[in-house]
KOLFI-893915 format. One line per 10 residues: their letters; for each residue z, y, x of C-alpha. Coordinates in steps of 0.05 Angstrom, whole numbers. Each point is the difference from the previous one (the first is absolute). Example, Ala and Ser with C-alpha at 12.3 -4.5 7.8 and 13.67 -1.06 7.14 Angstrom:
2
as> 156/-90/246  -13/69/27
This chain:
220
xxxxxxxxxx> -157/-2268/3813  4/48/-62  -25/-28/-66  -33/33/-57  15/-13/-72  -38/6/-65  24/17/-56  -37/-16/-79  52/42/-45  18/48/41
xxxxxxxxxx> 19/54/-66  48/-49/-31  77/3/11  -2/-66/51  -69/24/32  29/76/17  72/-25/27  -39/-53/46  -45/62/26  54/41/20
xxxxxxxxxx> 34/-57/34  -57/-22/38  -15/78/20  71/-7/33  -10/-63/26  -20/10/70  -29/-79/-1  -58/32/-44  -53/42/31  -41/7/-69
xxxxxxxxxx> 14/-7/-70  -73/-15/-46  -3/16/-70  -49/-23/-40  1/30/-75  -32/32/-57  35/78/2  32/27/57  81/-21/15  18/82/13
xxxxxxxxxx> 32/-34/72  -21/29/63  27/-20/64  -50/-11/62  7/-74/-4  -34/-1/-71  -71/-17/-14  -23/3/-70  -55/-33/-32  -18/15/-72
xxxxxxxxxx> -38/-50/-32  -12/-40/-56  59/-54/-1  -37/-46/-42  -62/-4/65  42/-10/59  -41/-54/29  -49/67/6  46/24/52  3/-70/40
xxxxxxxxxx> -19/45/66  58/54/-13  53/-57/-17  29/-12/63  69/-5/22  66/-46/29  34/-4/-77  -21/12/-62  41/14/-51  -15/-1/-75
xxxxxxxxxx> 38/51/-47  -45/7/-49  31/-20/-74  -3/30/-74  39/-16/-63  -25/-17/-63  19/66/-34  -48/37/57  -53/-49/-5  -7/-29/-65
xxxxxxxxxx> -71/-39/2  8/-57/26  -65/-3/43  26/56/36  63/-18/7  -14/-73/40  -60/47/47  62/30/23  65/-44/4  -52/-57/16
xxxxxxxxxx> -74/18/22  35/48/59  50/-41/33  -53/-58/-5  -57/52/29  53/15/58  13/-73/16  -74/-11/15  -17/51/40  74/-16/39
xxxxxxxxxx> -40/-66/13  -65/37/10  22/48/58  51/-47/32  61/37/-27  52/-33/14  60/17/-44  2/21/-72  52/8/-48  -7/12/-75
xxxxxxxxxx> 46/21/-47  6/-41/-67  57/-9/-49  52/-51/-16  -27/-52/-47  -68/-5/24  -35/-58/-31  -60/-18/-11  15/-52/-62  37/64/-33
xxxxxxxxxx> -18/18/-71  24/70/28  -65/41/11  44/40/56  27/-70/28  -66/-44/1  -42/59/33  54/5/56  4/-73/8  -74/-5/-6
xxxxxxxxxx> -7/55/55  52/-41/46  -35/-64/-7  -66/33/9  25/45/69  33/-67/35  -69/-35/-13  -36/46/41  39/-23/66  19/73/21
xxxxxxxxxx> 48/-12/66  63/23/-15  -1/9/-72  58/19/-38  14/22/-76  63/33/-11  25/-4/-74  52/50/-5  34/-5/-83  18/71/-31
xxxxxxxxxx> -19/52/54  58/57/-4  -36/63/21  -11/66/-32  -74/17/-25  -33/69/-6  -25/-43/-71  41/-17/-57  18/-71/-2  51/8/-56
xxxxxxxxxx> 9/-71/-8  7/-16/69  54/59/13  36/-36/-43  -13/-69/27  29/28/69  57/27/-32  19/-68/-31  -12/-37/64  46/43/30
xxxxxxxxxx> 52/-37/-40  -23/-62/-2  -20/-14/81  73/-6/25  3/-63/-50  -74/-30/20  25/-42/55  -20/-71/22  -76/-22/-18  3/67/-49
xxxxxxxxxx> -6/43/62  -70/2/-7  8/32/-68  44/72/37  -44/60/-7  -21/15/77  -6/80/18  -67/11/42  23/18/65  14/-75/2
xxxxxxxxxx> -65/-18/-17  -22/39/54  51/-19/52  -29/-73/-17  -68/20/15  11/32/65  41/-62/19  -62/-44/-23  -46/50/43  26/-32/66
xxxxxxxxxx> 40/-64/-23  -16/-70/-30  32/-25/-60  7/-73/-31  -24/20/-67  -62/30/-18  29/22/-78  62/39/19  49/9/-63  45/60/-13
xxxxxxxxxx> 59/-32/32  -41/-18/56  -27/68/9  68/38/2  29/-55/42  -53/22/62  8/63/-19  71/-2/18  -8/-37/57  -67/46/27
């Protein structure tokens, strides 16, 4: 039987790629997007909903599908209050967990980042830890939180810093080898490979690392 996916992020560089590839993917009968402008995507498999990202567990009735996956992610130079900042990289993926639970959804998969911790004195860190910690407690089936390190993609915004973060990594990721794999900038059509794997297959972790991630890729 076909599944349907939903999408929270859909607009970001992750949550477009993953729309396209599920709009191909002949497994998928609908793609759901819940989010707060419209994506500018159109294919017949797409159902938008615009809503306030911050109410989702308004939408409990709408909020129904076989995956889930959470996109959704800012930076600190987008989103510089604090407050708003953990609503998003935490209050969302948290929000999504519960309804998972909620409406017997059975598989969801987050994305996070490399060094998620919640005893970080990293703002960024702790709130991604916190959010992991937080996700797992709920007991969604199927959980799992990818934490891709330096995403190499190109962005209609300008990252400066990151451009040249990708740029350097290009360098350096031929000599991260060993338990430094984790540390190799990842491009996102990985990521997404990984999350169309995790759509239909187990895996023994629920935190996936970098490594990890471009290893199923590989092997999807």
């Amino acid at each position: 039987m076909k599944k349907t996916a939903l999408i929270l992020g859909i607009t970001g560089v992750t949550g477009t790629l993953l729309a396209r590839h599920l709009f191909d993917d002949d497994r998928f009968e609908k793609v759901i997007s819940f989010h707060r402008r419209k994506s500018g995507l159109q294919h017949p498999k797409l159902e938008e909903h615009i809503v306030d990202m911050f109410e989702l567990d308004k939408h409990q009735d709408r909020f129904k599908a076989d995956v889930v996956f959470c996109c959704v992610g800012t930076t600190q130079s987008k989103t510089s209050d604090k407050e708003t900042y953990k609503k998003i990289d935490y209050g969302i993926p948290l929000a999504a967990a519960k309804l998972c639970v909620a409406n017997g959804i059975e598989r969801l998969v987050v994305i996070s980042a490399l060094g998620a911790d919640p005893e970080s004195r990293v703002f960024y860190n702790k709130t991604k830890g916190e959010m992991e910690r937080d996700v797992l407690a709920e007991k969604p089936n199927n959980t799992y939180l990818l934490e891709p390190a330096l995403l190499a993609a190109e962005r209609e915004e300008k990252r400066t810093s990151e451009k040249i973060g990708i740029m350097v990594f290009k360098v350096l990721n031929p000599f991260l080898i060993g338990p430094l794999k984790k540390f190799r900038s990842i491009k996102p059509e990985a990521l997404v490979k990984t999350m169309l794997y995790l759509s239909f297959n187990s895996y023994e972790n629920a935190r996936i690392t970098s490594d990890e991630i471009q290893k199923i890729a590989d092997n999807a």
